[in-house]
C-alpha positions in Angstrom: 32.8 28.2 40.7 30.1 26.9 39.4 30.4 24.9 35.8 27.4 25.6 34.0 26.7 22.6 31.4 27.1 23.9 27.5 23.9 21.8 26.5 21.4 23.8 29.3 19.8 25.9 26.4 16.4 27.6 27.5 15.8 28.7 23.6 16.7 24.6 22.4 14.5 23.7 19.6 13.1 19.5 19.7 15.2 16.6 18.0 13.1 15.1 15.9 13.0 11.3 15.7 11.7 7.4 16.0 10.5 6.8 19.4 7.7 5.1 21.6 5.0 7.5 21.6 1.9 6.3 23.7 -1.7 7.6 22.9 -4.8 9.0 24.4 -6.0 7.7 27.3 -3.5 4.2 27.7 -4.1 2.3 30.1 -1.0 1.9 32.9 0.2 1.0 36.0 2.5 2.9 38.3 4.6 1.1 41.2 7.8 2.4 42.7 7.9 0.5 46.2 6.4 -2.9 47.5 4.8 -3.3 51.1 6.0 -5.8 53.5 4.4 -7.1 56.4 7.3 -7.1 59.0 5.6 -8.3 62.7 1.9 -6.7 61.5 3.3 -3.5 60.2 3.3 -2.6 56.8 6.8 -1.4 55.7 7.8 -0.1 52.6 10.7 -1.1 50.4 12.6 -0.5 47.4 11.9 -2.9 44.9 14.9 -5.3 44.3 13.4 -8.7 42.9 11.3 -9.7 40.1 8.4 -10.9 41.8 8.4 -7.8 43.7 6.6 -6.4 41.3 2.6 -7.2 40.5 2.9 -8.3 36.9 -0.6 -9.3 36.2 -2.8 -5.5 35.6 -4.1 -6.2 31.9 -2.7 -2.7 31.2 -1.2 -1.1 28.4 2.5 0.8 30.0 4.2 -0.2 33.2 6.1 3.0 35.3 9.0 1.4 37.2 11.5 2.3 38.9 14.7 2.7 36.6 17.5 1.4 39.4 15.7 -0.9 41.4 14.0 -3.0 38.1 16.3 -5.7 36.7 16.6 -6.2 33.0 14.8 -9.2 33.7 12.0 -7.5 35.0 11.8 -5.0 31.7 12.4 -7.8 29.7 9.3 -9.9 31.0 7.1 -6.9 30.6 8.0 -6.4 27.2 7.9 -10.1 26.2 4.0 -9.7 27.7 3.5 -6.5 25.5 3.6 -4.1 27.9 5.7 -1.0 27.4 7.6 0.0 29.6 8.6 3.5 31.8 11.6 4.0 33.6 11.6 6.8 36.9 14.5 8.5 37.7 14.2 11.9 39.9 15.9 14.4 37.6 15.7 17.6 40.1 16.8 15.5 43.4 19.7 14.3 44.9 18.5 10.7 46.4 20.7 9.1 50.1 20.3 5.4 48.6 21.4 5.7 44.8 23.6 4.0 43.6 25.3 7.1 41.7 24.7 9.1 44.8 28.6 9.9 44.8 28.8 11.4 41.9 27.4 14.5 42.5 29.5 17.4 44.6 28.5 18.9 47.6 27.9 22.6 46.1 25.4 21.0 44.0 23.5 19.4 47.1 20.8 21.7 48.1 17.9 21.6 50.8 15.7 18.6 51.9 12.5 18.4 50.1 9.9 19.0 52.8 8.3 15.3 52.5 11.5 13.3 51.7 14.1 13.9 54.2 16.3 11.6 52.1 16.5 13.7 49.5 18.8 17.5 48.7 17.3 19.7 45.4 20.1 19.7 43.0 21.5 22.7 41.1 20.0 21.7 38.3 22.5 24.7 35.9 25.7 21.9 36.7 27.5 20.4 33.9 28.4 17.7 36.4 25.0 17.1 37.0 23.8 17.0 33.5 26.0 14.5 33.1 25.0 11.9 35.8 21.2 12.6 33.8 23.2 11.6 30.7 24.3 8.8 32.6 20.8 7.6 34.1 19.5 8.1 30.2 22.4 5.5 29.3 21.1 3.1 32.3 17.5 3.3 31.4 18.6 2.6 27.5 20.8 -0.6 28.5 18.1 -2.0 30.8 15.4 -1.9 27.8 13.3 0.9 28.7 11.0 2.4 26.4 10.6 5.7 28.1 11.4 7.4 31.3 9.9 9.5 33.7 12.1 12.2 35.1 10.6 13.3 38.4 11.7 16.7 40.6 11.7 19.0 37.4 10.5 22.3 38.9 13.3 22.7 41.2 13.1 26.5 40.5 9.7 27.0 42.0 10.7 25.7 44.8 12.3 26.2 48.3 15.9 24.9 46.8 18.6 26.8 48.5 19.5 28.0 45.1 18.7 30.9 42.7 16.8 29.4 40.4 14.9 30.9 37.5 12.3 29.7 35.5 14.7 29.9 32.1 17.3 27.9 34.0 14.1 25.1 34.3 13.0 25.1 31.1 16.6 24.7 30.1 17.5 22.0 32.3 14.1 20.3 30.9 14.6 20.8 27.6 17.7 18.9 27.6 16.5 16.4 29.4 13.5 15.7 27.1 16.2 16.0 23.7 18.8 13.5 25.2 15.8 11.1 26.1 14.6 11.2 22.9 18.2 11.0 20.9 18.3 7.5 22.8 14.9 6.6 21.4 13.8 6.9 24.3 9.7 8.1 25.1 9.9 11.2 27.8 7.0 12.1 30.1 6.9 15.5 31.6 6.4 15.5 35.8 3.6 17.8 37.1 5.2 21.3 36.2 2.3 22.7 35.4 3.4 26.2 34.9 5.8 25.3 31.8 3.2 23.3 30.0 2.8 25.8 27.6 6.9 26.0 26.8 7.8 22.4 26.8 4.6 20.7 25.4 6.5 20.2 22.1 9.7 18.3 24.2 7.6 16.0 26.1 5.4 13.1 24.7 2.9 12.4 27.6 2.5 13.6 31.5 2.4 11.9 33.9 0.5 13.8 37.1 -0.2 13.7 41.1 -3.4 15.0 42.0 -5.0 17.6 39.5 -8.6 16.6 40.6 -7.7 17.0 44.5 -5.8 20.5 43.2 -8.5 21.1 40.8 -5.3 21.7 38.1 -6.5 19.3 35.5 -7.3 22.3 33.4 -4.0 22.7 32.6 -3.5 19.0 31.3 -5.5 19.7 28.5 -2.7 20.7 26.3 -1.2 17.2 26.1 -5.0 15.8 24.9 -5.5 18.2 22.2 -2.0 17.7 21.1 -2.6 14.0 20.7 -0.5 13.4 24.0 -2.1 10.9 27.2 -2.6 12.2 30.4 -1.5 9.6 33.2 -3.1 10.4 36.3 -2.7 9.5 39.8 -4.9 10.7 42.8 -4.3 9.7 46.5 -7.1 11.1 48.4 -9.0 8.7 51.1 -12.1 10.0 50.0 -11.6 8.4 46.3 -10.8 4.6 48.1 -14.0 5.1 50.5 -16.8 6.5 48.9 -18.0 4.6 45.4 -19.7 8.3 44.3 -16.6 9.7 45.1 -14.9 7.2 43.0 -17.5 7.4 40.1 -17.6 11.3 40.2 -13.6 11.1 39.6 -13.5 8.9 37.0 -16.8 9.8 35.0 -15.0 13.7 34.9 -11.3 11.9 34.0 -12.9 9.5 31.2 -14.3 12.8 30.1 -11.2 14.9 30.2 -9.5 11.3 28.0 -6.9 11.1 30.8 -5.9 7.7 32.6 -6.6 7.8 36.1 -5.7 5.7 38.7 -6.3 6.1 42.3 -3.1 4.7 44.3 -1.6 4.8 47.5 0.8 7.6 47.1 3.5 4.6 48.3 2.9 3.5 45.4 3.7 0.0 46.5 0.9 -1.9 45.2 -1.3 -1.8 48.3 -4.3 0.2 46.8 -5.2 0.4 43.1 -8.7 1.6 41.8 -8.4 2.5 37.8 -10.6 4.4 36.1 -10.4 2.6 33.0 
């Protein structure tokens, strides 16, 4: 039988608190992964290693990955005044995690489409809000400022489980409270649709592809609540055509978010900014 987790509360009111909060239209850099050159091919790797990492971007925040980045890494960012964001997926269970034991095989769902490593989680499991609780811990030991919980509309998608849209908002809601009674900053992932409910839990978003999806409209909550917008877009067309590139960012700059265009890797290997 399932064990439903006693702090999943869709109707949670926000704790209230000291914690990084970044403004309007920061500037940032996002990598994940690093590309290798293995015999002429580019592969891509987790990042393990300081210098895996490109330090140098005269930007504002740093998004990292929370169990691959040392405390060394963190540290060095910090020490350069960078803040800095921690990713964890919150809705996914991930093959190569360390904690990948922890979680029980009733809570292991289907593959995500694109990541074949990677099982939905029943995100209603007191087990599994307690790895999050754990990962939390982590990203507050290692010196993060903030994390980025990824996979959090598990219920509006294919899953294997019944999902509703109270048991996200619940799920997320916790999530963005225990973030923030760690002091931690908490950036809601895409979700779109629950924008409107969890605006007052999250303190920025971070977003794939609302120009491609022509979404960005419903980004505009976080700007007029004094909240950035960081942006990524992947298309082909934004890395090859300059009007293409300058028609993106003239409408972001616009909009106040902070756009980059990346490799969707996000290993480093293409980076145009818009700011």
């Amino acid at each position: 039988m399932l064990s439903k987790a006693p702090l999943l509360d869709p109707e949670a009111s926000p704790v209230t608190g000291n914690w990084y909060k970044p403004p309007v239209a920061i500037t940032w850099q996002w990598q994940l992964k690093r590309a290798i050159e293995n015999g002429g091919i580019n592969e891509i790797k987790e990042i393990n290693e300081i210098n895996e990492i490109n330090t140098s971007y005269p930007v504002q925040l740093y998004d990292i990955d929370l169990f691959n980045s040392s405390p060394s890494l963190i540290n060095t960012l910090k020490a350069s005044g960078k803040k800095v964001i921690c990713y964890f997926s919150a809705g996914t269970y991930e093959n190569y995690r360390e904690d990948k034991d922890k979680f029980k095989p009733e809570e292991l769902g289907n593959t995500l489409i694109d990541w074949p490593e990677e099982r939905w989680l029943d995100i209603r499991s007191q087990n599994v809000a307690e790895i999050m609780i754990s990962r939390l811990n982590l990203a507050l030991l290692k010196g993060c400022d903030g994390v980025e919980p990824d996979n959090v509309n598990v219920y509006a998608n294919n899953s294997g489980f019944d999902l509703s849209a109270r048991d996200q908002l619940a799920f997320n809601k916790f999530i963005a409270n225990e973030a923030h009674k760690r002091g931690l900053s908490v950036a809601l992932k895409n979700n779109l649709e629950q924008i409107p409910e969890l605006i007052d839990f999250f303190d920025f978003s971070i977003n794939e592809r609302c120009h491609e999806l022509n979404e960005c409209d419903s980004l505009t909550h976080f700007i007029i609540n004094g909240k950035p917008v960081l942006n990524a877009e992947y298309l082909q067309s934004y890395i090859d055509s300059p009007a293409a590139r300058q028609a993106l960012c003239d409408t972001s700059k616009g909009a106040q978010f902070s756009t980059l265009i990346l490799s969707r890797d996000l290993d480093d290997s293409q980076r145009f900014s818009c700011f």
